[in-house]
VMD Tcl script that builds the backbone (N, CA, C; Angstrom):
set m [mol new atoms 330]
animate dup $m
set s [atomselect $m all]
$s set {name element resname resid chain x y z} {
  {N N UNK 1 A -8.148 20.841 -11.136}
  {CA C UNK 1 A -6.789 20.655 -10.707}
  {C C UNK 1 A -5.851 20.866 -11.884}
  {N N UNK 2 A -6.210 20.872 -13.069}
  {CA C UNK 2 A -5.791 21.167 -14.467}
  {C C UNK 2 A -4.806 19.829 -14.639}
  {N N UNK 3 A -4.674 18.775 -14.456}
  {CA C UNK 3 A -4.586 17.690 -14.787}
  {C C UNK 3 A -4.952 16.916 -15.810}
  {N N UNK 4 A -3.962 16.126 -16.795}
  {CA C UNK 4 A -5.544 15.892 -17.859}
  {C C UNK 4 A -5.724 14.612 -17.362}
  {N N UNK 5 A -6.823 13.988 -17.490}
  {CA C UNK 5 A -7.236 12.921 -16.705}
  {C C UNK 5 A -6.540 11.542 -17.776}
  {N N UNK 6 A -6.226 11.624 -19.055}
  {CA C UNK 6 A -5.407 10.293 -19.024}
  {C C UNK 6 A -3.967 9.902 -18.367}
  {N N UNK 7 A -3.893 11.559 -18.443}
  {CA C UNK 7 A -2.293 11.317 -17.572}
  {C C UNK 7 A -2.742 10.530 -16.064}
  {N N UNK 8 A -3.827 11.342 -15.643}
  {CA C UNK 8 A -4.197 11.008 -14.128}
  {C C UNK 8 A -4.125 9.972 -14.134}
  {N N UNK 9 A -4.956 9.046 -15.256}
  {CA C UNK 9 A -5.496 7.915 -15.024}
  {C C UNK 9 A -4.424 7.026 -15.329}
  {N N UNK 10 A -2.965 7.304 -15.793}
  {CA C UNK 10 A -1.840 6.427 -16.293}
  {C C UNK 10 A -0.764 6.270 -15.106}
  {N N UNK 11 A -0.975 7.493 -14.597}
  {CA C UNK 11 A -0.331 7.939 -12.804}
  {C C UNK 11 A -0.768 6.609 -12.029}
  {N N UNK 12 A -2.069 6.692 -11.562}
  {CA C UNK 12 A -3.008 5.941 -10.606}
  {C C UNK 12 A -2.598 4.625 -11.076}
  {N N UNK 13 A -2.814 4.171 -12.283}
  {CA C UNK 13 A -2.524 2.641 -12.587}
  {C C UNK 13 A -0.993 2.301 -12.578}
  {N N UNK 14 A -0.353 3.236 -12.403}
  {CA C UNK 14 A 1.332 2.606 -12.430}
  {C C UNK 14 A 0.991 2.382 -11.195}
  {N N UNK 15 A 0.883 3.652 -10.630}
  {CA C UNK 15 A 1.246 3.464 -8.571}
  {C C UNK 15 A 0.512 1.888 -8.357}
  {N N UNK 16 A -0.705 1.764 -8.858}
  {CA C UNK 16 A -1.369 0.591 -8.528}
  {C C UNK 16 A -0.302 -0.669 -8.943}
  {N N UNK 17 A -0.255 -0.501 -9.762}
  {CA C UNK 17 A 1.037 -2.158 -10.428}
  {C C UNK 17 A 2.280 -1.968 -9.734}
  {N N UNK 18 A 3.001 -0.858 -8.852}
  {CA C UNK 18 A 3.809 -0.627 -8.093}
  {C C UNK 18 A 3.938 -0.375 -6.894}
  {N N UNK 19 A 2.416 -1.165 -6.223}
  {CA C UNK 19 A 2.028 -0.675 -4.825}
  {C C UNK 19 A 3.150 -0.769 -4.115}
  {N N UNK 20 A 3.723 -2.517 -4.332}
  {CA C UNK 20 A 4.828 -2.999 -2.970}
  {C C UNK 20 A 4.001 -2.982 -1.394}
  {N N UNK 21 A 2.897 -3.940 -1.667}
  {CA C UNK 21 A 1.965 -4.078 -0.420}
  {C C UNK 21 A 1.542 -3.153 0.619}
  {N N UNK 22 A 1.415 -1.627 -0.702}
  {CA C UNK 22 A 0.304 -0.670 0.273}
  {C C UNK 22 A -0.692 -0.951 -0.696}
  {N N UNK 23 A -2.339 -0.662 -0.290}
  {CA C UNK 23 A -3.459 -0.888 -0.841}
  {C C UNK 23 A -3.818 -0.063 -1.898}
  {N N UNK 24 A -4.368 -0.309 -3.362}
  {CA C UNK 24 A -4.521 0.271 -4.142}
  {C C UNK 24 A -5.174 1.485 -4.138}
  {N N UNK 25 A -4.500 2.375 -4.830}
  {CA C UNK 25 A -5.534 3.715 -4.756}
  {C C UNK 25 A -7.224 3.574 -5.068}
  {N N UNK 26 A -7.321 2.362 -6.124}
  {CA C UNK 26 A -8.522 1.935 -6.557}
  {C C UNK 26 A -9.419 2.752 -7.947}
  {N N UNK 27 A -10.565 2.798 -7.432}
  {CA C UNK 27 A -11.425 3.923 -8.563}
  {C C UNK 27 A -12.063 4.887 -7.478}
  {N N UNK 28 A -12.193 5.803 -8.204}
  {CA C UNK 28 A -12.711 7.110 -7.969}
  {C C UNK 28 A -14.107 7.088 -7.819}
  {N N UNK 29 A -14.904 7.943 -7.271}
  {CA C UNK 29 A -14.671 9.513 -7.858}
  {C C UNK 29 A -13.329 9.537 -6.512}
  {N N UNK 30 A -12.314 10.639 -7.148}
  {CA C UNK 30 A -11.482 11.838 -6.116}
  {C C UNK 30 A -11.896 12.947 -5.997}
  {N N UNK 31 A -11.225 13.756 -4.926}
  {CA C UNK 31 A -11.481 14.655 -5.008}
  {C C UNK 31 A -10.072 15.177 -4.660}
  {N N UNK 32 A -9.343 16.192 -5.117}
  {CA C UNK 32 A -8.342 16.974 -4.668}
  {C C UNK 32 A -8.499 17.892 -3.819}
  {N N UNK 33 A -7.674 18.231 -2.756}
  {CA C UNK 33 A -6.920 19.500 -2.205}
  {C C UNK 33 A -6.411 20.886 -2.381}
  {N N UNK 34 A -7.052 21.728 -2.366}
  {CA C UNK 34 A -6.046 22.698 -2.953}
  {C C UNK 34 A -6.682 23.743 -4.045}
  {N N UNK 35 A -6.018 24.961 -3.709}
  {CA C UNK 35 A -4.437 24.574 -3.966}
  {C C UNK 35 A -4.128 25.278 -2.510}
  {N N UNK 36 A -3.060 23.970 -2.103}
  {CA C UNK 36 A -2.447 24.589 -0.561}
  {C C UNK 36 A -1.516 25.362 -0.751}
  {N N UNK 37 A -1.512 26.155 0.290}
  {CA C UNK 37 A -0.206 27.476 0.446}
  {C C UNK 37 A 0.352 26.722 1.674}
  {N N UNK 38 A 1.405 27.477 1.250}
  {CA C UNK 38 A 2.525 26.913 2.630}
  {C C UNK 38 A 2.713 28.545 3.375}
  {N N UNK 39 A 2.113 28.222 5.002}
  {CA C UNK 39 A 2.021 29.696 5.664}
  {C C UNK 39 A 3.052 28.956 7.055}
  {N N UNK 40 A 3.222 29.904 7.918}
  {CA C UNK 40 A 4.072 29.342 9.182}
  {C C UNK 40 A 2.791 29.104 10.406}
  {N N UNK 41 A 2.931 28.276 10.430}
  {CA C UNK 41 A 1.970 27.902 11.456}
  {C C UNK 41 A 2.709 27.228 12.755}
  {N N UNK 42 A 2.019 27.910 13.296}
  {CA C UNK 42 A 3.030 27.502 15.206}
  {C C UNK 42 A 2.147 27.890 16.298}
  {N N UNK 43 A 2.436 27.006 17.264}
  {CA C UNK 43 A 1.451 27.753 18.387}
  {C C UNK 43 A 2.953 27.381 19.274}
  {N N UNK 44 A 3.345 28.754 19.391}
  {CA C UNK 44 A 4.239 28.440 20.787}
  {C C UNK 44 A 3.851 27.913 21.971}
  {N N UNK 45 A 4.182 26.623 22.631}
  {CA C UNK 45 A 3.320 25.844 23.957}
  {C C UNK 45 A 2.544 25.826 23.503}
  {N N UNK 46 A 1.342 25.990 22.699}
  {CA C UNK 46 A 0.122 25.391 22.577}
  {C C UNK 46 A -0.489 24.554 23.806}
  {N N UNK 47 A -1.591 24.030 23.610}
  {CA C UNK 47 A -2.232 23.570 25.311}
  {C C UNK 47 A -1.916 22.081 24.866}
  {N N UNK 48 A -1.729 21.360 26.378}
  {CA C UNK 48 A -1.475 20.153 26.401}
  {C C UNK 48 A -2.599 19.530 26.455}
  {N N UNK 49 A -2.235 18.393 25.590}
  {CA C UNK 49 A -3.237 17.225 25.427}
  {C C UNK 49 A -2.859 15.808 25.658}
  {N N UNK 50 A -3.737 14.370 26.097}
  {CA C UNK 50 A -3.173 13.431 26.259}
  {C C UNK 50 A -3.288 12.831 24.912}
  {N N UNK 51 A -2.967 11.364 24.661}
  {CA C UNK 51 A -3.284 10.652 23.609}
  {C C UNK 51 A -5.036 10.498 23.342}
  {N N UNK 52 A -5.966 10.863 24.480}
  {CA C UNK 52 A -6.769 10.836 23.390}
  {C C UNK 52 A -7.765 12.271 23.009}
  {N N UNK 53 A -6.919 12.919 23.043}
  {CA C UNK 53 A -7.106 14.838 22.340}
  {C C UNK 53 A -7.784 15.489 23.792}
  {N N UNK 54 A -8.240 15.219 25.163}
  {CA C UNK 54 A -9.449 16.099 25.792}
  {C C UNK 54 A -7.577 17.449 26.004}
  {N N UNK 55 A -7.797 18.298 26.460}
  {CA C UNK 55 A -7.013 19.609 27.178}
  {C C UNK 55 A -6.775 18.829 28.172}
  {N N UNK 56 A -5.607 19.508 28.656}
  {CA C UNK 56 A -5.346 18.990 30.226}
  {C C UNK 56 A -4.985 19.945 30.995}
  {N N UNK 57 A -4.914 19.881 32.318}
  {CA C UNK 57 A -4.898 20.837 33.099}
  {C C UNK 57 A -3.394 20.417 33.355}
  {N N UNK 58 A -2.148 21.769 34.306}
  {CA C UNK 58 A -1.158 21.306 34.809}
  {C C UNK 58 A -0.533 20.181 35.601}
  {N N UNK 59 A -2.183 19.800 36.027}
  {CA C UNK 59 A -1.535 18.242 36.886}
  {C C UNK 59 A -1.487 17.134 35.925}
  {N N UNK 60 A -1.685 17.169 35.027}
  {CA C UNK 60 A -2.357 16.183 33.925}
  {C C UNK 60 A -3.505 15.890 33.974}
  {N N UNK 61 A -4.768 15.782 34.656}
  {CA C UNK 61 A -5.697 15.229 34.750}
  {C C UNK 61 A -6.264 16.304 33.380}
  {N N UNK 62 A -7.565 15.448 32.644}
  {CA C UNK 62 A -8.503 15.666 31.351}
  {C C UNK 62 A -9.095 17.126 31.806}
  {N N UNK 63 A -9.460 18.347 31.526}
  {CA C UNK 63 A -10.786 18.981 31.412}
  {C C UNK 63 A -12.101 18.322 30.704}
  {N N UNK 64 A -13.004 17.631 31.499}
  {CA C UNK 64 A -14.217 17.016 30.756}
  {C C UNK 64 A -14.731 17.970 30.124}
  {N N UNK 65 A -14.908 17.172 28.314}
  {CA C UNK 65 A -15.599 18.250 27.550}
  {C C UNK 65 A -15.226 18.785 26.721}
  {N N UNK 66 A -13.304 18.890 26.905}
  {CA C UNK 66 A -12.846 20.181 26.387}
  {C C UNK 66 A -12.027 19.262 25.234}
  {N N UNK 67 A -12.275 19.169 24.218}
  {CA C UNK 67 A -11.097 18.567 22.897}
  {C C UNK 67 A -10.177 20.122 22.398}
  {N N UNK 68 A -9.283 19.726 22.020}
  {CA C UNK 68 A -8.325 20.935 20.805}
  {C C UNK 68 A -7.660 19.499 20.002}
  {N N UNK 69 A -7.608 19.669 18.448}
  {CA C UNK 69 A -6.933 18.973 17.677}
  {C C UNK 69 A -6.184 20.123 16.726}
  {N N UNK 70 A -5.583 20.017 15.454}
  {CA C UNK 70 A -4.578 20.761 14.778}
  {C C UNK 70 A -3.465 20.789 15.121}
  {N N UNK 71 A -2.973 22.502 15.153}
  {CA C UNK 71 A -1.771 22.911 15.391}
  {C C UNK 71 A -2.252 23.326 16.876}
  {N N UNK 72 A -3.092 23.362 17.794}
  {CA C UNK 72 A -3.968 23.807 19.155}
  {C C UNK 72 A -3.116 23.000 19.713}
  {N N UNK 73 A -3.615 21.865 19.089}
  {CA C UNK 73 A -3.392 20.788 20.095}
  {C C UNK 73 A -2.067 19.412 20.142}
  {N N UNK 74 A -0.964 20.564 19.683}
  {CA C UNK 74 A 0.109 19.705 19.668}
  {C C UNK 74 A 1.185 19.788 20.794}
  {N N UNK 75 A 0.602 20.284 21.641}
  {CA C UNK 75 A 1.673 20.611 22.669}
  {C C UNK 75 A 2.898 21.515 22.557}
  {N N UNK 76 A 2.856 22.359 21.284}
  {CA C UNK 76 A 4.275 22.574 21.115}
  {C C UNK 76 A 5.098 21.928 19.947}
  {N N UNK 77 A 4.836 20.761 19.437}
  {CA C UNK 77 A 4.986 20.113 18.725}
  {C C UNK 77 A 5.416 20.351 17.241}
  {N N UNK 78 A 6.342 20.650 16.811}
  {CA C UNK 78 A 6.693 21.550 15.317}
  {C C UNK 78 A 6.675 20.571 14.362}
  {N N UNK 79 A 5.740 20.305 13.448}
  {CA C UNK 79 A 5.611 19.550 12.075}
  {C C UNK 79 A 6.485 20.129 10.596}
  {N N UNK 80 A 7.675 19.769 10.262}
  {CA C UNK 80 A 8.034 20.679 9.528}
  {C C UNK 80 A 7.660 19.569 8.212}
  {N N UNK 81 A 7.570 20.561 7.174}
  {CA C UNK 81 A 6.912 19.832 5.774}
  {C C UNK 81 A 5.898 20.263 5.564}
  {N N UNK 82 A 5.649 20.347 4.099}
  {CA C UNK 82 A 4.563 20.640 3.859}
  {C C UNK 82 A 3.744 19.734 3.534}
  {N N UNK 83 A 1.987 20.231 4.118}
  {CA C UNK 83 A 0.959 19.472 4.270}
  {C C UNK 83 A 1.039 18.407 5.264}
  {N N UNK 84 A 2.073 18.356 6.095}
  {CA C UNK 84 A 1.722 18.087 7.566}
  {C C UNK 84 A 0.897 18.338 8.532}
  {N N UNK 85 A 1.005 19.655 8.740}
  {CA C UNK 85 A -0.419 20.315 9.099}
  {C C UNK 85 A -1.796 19.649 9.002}
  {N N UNK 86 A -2.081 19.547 7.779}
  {CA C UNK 86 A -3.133 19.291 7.045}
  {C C UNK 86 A -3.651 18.188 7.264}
  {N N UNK 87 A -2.325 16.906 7.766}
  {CA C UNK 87 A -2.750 15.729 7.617}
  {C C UNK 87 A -2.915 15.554 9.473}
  {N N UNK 88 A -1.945 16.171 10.055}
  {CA C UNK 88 A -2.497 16.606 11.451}
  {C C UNK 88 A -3.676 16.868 11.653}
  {N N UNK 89 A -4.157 17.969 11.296}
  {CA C UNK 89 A -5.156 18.223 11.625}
  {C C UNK 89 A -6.218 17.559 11.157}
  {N N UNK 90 A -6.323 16.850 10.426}
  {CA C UNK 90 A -7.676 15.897 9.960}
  {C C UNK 90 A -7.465 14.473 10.645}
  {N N UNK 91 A -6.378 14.112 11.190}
  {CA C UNK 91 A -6.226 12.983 11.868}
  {C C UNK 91 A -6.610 12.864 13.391}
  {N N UNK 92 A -5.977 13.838 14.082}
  {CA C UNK 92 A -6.163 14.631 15.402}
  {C C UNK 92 A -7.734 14.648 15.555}
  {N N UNK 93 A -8.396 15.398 14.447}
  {CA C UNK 93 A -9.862 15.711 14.217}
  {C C UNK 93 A -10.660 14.633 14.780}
  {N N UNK 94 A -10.214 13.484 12.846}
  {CA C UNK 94 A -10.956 12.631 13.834}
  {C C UNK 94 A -11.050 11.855 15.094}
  {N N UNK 95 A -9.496 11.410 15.657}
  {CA C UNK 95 A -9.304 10.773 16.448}
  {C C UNK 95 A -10.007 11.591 18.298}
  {N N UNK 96 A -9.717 13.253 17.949}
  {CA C UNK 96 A -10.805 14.001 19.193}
  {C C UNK 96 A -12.057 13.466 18.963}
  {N N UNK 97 A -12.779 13.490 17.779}
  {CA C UNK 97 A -13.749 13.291 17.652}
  {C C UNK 97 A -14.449 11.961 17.864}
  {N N UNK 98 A -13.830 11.057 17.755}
  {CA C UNK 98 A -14.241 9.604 18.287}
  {C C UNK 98 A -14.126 9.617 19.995}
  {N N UNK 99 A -13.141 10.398 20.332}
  {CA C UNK 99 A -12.626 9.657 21.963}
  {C C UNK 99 A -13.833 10.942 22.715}
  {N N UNK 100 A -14.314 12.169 21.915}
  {CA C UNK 100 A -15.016 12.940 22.327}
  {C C UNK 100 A -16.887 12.246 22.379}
  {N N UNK 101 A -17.008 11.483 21.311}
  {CA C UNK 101 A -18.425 10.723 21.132}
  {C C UNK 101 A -18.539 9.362 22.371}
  {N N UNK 102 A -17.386 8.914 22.277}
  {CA C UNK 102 A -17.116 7.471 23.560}
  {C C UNK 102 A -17.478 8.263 24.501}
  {N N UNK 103 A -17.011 9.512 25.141}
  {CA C UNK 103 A -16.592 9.784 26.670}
  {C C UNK 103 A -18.275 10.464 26.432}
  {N N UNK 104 A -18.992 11.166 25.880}
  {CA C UNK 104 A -20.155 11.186 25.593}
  {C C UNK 104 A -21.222 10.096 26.059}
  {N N UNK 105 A -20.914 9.133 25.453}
  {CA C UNK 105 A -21.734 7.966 25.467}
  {C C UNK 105 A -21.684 7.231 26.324}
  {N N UNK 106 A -20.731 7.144 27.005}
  {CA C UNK 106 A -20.371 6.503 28.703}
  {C C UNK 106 A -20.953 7.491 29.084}
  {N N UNK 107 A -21.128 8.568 29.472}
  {CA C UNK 107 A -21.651 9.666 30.162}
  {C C UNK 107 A -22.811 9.479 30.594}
  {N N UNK 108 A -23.779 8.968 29.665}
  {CA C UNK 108 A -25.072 8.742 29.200}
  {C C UNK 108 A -25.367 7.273 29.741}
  {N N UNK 109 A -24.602 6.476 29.691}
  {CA C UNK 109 A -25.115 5.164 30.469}
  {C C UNK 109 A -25.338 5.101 31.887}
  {N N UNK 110 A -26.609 4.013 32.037}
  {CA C UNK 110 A -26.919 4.310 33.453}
  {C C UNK 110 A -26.027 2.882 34.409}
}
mol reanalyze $m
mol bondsrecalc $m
mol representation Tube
mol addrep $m
């Protein structure tokens, strides 16, 4: 990341003595990001989804089966900023991915 790590490490310990009751960054290992580019990313209408990520069809009802998370699966939804995206899409991810393993696992019960 070309950082030198005492700076890193003088960064991390201020933020820490300056949380203001968010949770400490802590100790490492980290790992960084990057390096991100900033590109235009859009899905005009993109497909609709409910709160817990499956596709939906025009009536609203779920397609069983079917998840989209990212920029897929925002309805349309324009994130402006950078690394929004990014944090979309890994949040979305997991959150399809949990409500996709539940509806799985009910599936499976007798």
């Amino acid at each position: 990341m070309g950082v030198p790590a005492q700076a890193l490490a003088k960064a991390v310990t201020a933020r820490d003595a300056a949380a203001g009751g968010r949770p400490p960054v802590g100790k490492g290992p980290f790992h960084a990001l990057g390096p991100v580019k900033s590109w235009i990313i859009l899905t005009d209408g993109g497909l609709t989804v409910n709160r817990d990520h499956p596709v939906t069809r025009g009536d609203g009802q779920a397609i069983p089966g079917l998840y989209t998370v990212g920029s897929v699966g925002q309805g349309g939804l324009l994130l402006e900023g950078h690394g929004h995206h990014l944090a979309w899409a890994f949040t979305s991810g997991r959150l399809a991915g949990m409500h996709a393993a539940w509806a799985s696992q009910a599936s499976h019960q007798v």
